[in-house]
mmJSON file of the N, C-alpha and C atoms, coordinates in Angstrom:
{"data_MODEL":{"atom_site":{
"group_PDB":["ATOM","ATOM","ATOM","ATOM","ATOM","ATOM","ATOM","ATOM","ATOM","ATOM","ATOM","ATOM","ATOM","ATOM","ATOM","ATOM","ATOM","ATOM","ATOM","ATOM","ATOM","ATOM","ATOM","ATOM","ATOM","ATOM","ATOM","ATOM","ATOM","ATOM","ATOM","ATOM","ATOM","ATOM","ATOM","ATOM","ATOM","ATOM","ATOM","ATOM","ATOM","ATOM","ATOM","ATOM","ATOM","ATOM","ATOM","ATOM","ATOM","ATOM","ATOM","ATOM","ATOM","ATOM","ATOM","ATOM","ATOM","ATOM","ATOM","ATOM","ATOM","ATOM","ATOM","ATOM","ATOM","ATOM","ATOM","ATOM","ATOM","ATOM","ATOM","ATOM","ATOM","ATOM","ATOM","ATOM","ATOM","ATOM","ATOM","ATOM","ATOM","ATOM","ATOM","ATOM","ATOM","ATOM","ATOM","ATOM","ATOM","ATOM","ATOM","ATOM","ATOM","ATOM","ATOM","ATOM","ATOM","ATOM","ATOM","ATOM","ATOM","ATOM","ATOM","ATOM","ATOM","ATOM","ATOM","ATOM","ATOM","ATOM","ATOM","ATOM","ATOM","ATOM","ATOM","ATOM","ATOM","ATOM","ATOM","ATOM","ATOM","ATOM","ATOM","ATOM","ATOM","ATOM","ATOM","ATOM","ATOM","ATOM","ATOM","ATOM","ATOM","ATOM","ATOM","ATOM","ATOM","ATOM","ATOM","ATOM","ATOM","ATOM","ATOM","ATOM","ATOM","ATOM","ATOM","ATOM","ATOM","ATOM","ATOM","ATOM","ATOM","ATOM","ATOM","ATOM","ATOM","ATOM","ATOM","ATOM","ATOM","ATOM","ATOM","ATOM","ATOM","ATOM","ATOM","ATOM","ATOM","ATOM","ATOM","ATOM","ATOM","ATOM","ATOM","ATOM","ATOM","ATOM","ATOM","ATOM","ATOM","ATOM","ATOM","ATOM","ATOM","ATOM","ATOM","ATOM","ATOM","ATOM","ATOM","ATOM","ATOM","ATOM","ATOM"],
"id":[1,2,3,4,5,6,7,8,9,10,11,12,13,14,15,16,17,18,19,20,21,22,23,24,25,26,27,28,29,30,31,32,33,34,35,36,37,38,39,40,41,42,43,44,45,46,47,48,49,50,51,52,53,54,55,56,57,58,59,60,61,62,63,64,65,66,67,68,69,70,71,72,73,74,75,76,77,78,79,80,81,82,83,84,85,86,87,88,89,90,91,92,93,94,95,96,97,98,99,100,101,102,103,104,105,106,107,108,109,110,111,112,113,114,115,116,117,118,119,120,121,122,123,124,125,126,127,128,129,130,131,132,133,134,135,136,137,138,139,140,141,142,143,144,145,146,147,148,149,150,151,152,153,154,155,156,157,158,159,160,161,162,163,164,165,166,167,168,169,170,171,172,173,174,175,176,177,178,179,180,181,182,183,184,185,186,187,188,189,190,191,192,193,194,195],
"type_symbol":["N","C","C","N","C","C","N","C","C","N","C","C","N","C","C","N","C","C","N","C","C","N","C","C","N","C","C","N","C","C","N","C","C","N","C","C","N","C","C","N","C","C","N","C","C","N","C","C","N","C","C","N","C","C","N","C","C","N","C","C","N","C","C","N","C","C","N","C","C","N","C","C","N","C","C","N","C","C","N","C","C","N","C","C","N","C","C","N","C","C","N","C","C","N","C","C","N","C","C","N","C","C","N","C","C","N","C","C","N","C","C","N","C","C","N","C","C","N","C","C","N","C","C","N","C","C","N","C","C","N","C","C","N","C","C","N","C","C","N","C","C","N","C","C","N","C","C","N","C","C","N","C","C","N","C","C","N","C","C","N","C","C","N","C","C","N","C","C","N","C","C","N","C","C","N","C","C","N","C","C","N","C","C","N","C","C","N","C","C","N","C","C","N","C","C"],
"label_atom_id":["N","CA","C","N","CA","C","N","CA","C","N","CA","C","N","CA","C","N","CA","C","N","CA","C","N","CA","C","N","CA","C","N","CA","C","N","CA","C","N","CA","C","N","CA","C","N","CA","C","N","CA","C","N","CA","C","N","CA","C","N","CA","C","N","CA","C","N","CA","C","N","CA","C","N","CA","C","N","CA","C","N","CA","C","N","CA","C","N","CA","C","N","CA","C","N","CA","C","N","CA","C","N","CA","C","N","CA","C","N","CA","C","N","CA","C","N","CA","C","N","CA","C","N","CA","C","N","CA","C","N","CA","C","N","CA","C","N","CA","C","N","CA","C","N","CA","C","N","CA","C","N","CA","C","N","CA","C","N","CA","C","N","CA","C","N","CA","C","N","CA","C","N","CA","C","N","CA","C","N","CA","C","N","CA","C","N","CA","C","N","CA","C","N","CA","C","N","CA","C","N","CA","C","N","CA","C","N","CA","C","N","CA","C","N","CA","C","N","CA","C","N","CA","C","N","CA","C"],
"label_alt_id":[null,null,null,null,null,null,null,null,null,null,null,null,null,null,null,null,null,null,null,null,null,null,null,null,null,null,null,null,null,null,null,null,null,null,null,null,null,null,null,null,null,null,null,null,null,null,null,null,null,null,null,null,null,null,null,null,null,null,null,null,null,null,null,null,null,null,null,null,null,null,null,null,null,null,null,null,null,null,null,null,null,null,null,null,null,null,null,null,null,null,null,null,null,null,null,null,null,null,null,null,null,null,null,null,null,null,null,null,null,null,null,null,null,null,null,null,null,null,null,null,null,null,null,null,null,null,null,null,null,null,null,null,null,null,null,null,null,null,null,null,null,null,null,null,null,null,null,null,null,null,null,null,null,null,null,null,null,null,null,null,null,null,null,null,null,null,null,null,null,null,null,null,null,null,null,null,null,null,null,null,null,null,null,null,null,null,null,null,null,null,null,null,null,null,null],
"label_comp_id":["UNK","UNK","UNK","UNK","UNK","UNK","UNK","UNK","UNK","UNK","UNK","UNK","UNK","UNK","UNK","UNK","UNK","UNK","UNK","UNK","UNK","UNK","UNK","UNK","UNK","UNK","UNK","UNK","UNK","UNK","UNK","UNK","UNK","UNK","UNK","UNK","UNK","UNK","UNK","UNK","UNK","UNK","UNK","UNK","UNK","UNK","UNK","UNK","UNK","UNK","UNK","UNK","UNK","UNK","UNK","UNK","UNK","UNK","UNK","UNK","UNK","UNK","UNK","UNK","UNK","UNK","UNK","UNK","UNK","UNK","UNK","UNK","UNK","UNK","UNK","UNK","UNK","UNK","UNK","UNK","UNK","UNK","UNK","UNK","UNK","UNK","UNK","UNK","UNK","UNK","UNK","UNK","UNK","UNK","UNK","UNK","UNK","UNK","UNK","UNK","UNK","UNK","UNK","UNK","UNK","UNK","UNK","UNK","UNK","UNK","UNK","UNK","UNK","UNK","UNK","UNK","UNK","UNK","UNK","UNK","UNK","UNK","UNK","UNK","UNK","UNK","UNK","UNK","UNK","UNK","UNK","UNK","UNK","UNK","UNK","UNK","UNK","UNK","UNK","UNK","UNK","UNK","UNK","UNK","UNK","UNK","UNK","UNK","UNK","UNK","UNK","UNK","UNK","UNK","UNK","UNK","UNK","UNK","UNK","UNK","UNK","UNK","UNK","UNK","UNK","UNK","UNK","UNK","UNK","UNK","UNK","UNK","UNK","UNK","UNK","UNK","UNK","UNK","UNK","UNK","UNK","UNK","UNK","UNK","UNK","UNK","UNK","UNK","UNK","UNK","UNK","UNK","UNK","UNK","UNK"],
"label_asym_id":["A","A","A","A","A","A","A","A","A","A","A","A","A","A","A","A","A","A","A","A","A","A","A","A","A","A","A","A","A","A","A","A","A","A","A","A","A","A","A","A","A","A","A","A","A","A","A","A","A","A","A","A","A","A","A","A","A","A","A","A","A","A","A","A","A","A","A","A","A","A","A","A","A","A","A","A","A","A","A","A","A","A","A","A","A","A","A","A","A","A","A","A","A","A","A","A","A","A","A","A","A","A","A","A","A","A","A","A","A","A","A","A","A","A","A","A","A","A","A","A","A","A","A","A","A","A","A","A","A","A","A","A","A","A","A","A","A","A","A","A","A","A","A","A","A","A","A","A","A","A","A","A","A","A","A","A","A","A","A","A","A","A","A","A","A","A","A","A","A","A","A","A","A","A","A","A","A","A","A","A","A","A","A","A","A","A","A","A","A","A","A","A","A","A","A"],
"label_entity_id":["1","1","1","1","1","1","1","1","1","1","1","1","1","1","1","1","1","1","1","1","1","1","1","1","1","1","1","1","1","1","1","1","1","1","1","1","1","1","1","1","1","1","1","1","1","1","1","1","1","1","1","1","1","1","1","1","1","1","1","1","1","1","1","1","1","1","1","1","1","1","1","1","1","1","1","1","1","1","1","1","1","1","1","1","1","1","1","1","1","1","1","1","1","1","1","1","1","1","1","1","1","1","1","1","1","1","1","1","1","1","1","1","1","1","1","1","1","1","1","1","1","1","1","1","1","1","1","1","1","1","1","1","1","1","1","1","1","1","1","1","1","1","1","1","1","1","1","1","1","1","1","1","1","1","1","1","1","1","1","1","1","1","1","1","1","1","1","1","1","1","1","1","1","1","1","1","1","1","1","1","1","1","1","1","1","1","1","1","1","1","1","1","1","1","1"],
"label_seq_id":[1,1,1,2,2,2,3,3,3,4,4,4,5,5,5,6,6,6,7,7,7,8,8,8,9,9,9,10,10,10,11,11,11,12,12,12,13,13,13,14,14,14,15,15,15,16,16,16,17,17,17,18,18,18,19,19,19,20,20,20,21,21,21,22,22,22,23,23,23,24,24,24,25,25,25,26,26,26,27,27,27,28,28,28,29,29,29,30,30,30,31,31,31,32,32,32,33,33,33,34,34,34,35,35,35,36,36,36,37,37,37,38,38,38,39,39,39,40,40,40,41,41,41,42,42,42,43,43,43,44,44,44,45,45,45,46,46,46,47,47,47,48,48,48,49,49,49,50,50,50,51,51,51,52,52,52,53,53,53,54,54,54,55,55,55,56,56,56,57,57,57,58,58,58,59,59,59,60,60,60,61,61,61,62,62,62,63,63,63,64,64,64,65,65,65],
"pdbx_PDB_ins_code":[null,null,null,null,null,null,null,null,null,null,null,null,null,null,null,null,null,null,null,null,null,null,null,null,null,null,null,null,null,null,null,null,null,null,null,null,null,null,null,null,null,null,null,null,null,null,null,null,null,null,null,null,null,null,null,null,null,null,null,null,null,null,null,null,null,null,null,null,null,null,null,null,null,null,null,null,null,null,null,null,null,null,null,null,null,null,null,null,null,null,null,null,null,null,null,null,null,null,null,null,null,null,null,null,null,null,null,null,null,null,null,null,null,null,null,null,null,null,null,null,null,null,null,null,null,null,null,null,null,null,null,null,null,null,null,null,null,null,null,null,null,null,null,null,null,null,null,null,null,null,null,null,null,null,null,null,null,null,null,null,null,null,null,null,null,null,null,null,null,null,null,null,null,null,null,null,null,null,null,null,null,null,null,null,null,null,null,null,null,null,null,null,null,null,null],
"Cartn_x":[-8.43,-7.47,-6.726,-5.432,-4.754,-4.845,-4.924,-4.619,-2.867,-3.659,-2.246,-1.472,-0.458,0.866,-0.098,0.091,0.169,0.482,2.124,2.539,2.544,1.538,1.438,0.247,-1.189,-1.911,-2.817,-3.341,-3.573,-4.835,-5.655,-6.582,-6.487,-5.542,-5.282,-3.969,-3.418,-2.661,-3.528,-4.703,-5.817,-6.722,-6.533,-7.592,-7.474,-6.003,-5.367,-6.393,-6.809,-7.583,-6.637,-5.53,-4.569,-3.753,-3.679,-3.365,-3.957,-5.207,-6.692,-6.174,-6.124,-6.197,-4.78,-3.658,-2.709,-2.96,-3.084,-3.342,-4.498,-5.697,-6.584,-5.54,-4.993,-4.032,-3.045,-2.594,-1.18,-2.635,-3.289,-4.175,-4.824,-4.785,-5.308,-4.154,-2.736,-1.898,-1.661,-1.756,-1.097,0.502,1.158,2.368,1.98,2.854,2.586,3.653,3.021,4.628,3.857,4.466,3.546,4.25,4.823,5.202,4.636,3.925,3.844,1.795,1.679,0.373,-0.09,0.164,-0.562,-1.7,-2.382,-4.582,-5.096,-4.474,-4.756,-3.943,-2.797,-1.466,-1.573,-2.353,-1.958,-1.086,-1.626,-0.972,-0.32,0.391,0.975,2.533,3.41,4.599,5.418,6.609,7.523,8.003,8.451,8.321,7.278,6.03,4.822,4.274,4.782,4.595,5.478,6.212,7.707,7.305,6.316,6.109,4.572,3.741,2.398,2.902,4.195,4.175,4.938,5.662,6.783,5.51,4.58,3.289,2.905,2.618,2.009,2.22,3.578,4.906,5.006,5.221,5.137,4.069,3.052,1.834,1.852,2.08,2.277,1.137,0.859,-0.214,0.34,1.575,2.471,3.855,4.157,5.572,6.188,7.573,8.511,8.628,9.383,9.541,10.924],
"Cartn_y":[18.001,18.163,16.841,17.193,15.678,15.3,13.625,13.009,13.531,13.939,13.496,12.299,12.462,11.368,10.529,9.443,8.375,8.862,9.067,9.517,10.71,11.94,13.089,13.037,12.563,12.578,11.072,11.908,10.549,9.901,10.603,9.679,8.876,9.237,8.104,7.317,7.626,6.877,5.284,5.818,5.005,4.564,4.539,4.275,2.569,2.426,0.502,0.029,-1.196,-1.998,-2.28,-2.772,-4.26,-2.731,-1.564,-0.054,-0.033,0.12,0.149,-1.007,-2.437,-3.631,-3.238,-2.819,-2.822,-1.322,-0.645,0.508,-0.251,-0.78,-1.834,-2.472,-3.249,-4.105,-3.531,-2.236,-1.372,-0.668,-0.328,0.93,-0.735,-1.543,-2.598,-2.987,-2.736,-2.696,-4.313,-5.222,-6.167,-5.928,-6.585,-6.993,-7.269,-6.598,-7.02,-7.658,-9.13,-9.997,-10.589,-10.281,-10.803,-12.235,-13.02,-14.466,-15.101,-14.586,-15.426,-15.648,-14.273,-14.067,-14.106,-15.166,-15.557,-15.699,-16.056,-15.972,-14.542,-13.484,-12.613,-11.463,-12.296,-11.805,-12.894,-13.652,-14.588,-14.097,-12.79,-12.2,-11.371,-10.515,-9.688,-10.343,-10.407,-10.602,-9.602,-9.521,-8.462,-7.574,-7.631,-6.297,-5.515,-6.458,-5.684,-5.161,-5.498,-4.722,-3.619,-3.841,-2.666,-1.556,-1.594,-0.672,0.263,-0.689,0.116,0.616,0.077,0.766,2.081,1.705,3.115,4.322,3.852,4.943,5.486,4.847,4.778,6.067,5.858,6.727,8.182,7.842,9.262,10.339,9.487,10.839,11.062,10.456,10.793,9.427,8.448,7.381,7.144,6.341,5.651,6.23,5.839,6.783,5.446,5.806,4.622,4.764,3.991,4.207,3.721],
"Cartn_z":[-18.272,-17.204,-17.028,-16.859,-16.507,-15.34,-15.282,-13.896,-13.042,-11.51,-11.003,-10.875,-10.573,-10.298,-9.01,-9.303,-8.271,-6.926,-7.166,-6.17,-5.363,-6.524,-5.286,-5.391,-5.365,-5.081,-4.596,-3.211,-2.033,-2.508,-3.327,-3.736,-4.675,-6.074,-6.797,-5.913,-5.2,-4.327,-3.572,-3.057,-2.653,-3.198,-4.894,-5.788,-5.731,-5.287,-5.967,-4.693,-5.256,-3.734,-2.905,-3.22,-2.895,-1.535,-1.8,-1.238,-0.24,-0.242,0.486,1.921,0.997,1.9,2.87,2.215,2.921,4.058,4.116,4.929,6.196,6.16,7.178,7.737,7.109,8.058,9.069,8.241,9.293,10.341,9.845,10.598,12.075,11.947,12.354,13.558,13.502,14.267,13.693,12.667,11.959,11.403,11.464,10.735,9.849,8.377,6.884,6.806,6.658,6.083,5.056,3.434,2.637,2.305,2.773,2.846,3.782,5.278,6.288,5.885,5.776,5.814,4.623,4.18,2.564,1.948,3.053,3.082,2.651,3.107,2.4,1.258,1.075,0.175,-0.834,-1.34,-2.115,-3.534,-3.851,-5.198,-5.049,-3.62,-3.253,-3.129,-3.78,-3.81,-3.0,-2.675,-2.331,-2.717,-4.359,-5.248,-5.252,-5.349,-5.511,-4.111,-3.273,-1.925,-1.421,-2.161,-2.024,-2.514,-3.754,-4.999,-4.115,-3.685,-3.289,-1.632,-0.596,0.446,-0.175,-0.992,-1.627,-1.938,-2.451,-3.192,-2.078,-0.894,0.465,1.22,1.214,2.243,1.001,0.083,-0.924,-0.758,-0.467,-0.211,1.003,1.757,3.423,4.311,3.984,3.934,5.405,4.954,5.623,5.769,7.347,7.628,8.257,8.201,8.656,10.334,10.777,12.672,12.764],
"occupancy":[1.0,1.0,1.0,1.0,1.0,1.0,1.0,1.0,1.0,1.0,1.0,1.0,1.0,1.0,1.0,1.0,1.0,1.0,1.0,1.0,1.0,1.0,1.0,1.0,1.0,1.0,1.0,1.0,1.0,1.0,1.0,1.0,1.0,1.0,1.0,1.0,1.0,1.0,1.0,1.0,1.0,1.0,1.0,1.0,1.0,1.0,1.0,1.0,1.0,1.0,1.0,1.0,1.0,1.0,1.0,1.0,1.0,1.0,1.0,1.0,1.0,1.0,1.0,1.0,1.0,1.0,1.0,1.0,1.0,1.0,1.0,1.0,1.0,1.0,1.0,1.0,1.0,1.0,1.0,1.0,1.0,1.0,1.0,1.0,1.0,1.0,1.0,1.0,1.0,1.0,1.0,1.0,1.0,1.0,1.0,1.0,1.0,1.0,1.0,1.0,1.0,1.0,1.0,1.0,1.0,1.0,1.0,1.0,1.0,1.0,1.0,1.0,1.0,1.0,1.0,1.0,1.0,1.0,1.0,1.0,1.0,1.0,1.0,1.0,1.0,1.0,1.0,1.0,1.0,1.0,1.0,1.0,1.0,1.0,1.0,1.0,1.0,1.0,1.0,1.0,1.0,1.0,1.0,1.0,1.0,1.0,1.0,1.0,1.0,1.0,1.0,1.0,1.0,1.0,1.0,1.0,1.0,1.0,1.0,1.0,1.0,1.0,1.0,1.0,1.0,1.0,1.0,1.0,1.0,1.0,1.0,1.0,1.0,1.0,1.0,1.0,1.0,1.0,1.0,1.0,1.0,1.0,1.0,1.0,1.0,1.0,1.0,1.0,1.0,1.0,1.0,1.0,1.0,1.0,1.0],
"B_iso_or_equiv":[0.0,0.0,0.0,0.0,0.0,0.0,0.0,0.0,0.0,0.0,0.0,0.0,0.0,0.0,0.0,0.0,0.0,0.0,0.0,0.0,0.0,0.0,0.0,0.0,0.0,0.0,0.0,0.0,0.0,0.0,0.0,0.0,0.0,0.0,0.0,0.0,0.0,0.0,0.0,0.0,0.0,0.0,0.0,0.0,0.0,0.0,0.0,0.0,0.0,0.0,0.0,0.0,0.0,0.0,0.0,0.0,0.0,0.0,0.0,0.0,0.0,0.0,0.0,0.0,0.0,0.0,0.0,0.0,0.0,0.0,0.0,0.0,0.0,0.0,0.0,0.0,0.0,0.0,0.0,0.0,0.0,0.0,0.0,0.0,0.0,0.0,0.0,0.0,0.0,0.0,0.0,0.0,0.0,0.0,0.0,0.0,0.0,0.0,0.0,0.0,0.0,0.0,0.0,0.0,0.0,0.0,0.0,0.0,0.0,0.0,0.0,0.0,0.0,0.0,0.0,0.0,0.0,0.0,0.0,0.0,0.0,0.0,0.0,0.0,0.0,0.0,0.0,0.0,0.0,0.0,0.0,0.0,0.0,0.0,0.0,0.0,0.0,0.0,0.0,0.0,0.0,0.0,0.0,0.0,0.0,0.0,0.0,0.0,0.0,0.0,0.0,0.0,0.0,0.0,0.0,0.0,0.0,0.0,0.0,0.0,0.0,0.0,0.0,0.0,0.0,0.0,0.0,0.0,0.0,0.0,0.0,0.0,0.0,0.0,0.0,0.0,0.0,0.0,0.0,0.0,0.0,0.0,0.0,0.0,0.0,0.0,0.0,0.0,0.0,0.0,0.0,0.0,0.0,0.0,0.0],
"pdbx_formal_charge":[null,null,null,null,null,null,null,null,null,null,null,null,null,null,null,null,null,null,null,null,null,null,null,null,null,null,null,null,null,null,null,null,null,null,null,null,null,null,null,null,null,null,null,null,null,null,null,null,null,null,null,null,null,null,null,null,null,null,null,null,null,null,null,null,null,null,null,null,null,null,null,null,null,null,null,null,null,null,null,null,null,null,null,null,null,null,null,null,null,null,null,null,null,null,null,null,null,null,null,null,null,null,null,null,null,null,null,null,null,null,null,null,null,null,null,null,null,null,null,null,null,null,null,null,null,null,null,null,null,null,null,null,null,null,null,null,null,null,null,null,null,null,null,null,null,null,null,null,null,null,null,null,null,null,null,null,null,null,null,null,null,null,null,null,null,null,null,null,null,null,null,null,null,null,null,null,null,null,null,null,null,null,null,null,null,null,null,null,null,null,null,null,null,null,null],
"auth_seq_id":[1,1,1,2,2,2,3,3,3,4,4,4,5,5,5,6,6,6,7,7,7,8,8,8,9,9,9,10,10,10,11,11,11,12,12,12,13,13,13,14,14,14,15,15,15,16,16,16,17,17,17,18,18,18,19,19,19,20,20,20,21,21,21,22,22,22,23,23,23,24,24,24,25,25,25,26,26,26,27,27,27,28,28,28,29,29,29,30,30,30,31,31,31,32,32,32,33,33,33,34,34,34,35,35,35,36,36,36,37,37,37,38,38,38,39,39,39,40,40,40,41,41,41,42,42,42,43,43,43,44,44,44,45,45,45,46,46,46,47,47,47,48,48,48,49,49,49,50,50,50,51,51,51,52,52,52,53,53,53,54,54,54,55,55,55,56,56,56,57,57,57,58,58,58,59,59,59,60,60,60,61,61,61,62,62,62,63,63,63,64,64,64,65,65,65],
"auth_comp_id":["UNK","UNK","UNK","UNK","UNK","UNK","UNK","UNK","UNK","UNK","UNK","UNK","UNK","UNK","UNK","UNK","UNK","UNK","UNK","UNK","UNK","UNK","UNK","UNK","UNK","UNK","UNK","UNK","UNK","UNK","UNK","UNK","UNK","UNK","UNK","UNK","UNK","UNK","UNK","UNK","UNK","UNK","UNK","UNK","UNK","UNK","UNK","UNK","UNK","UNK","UNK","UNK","UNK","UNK","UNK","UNK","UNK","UNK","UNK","UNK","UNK","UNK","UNK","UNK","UNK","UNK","UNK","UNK","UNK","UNK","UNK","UNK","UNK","UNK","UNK","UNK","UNK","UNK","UNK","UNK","UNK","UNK","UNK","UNK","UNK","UNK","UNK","UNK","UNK","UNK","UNK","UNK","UNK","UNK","UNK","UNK","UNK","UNK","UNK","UNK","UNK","UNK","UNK","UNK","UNK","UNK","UNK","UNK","UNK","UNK","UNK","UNK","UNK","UNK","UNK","UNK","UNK","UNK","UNK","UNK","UNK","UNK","UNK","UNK","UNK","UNK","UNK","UNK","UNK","UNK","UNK","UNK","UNK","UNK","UNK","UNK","UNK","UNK","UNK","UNK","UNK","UNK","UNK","UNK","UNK","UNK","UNK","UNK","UNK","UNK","UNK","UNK","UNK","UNK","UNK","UNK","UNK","UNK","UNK","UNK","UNK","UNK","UNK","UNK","UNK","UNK","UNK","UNK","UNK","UNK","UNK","UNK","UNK","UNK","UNK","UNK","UNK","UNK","UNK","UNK","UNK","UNK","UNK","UNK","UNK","UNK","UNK","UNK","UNK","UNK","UNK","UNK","UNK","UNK","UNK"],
"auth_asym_id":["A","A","A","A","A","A","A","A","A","A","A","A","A","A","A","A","A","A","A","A","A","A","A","A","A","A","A","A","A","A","A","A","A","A","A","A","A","A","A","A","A","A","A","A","A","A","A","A","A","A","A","A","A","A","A","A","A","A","A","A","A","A","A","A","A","A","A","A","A","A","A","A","A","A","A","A","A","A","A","A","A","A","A","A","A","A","A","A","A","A","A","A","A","A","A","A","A","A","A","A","A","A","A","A","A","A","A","A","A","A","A","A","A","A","A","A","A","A","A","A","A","A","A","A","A","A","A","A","A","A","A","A","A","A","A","A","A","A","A","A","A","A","A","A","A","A","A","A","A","A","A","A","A","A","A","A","A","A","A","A","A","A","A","A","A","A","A","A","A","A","A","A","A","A","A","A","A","A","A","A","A","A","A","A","A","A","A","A","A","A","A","A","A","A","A"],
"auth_atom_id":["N","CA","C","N","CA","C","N","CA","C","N","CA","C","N","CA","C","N","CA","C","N","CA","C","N","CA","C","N","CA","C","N","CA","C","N","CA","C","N","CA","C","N","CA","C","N","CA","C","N","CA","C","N","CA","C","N","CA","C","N","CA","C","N","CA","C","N","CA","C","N","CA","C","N","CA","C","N","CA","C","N","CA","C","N","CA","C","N","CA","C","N","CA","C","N","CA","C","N","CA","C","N","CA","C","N","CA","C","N","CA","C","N","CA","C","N","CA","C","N","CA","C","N","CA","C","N","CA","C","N","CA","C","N","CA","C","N","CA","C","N","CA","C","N","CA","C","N","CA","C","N","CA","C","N","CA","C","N","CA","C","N","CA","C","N","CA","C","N","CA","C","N","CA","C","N","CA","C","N","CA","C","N","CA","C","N","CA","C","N","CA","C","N","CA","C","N","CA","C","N","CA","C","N","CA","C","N","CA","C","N","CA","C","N","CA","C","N","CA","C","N","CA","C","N","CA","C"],
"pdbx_PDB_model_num":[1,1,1,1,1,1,1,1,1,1,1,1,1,1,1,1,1,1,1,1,1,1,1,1,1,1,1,1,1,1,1,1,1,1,1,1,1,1,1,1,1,1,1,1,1,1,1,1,1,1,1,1,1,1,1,1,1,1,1,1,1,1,1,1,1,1,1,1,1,1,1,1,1,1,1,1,1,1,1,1,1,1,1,1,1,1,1,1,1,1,1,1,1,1,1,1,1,1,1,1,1,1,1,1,1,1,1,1,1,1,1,1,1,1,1,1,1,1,1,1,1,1,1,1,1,1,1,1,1,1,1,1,1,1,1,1,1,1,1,1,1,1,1,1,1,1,1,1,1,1,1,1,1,1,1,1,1,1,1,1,1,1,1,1,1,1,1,1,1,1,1,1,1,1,1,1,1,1,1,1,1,1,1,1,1,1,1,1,1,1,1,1,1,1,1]
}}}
């Protein structure tokens, strides 16, 4: 059987850690600024945060306001 898409399915959606970590922080009522908050973004760049909230919001993880 094949894997689903990333993007339509929420568990390989939530398989990435760096996914995981970012969802604690929103669910935590934190601001994700991956420039300010670097102690725990050290390898999280802005593309690469663009790319796992985009995965986020596709399965329904994360919604905009």
């Amino acid at each position: 059987m094949a894997r689903a898409a990333t993007t339509t399915d929420v568990f390989n959606a939530i398989a990435e850690a760096k996914r995981r970590e970012m969802i604690g922080l929103l669910n935590n009522g934190q601001v994700l600024d991956c420039q300010r908050n670097r102690r725990s973004h050290e390898n999280l760049r802005k593309p690469t945060a663009s790319k796992h909230l985009r995965v986020l919001r596709k399965v329904g993880i994360v919604t905009e306001s």
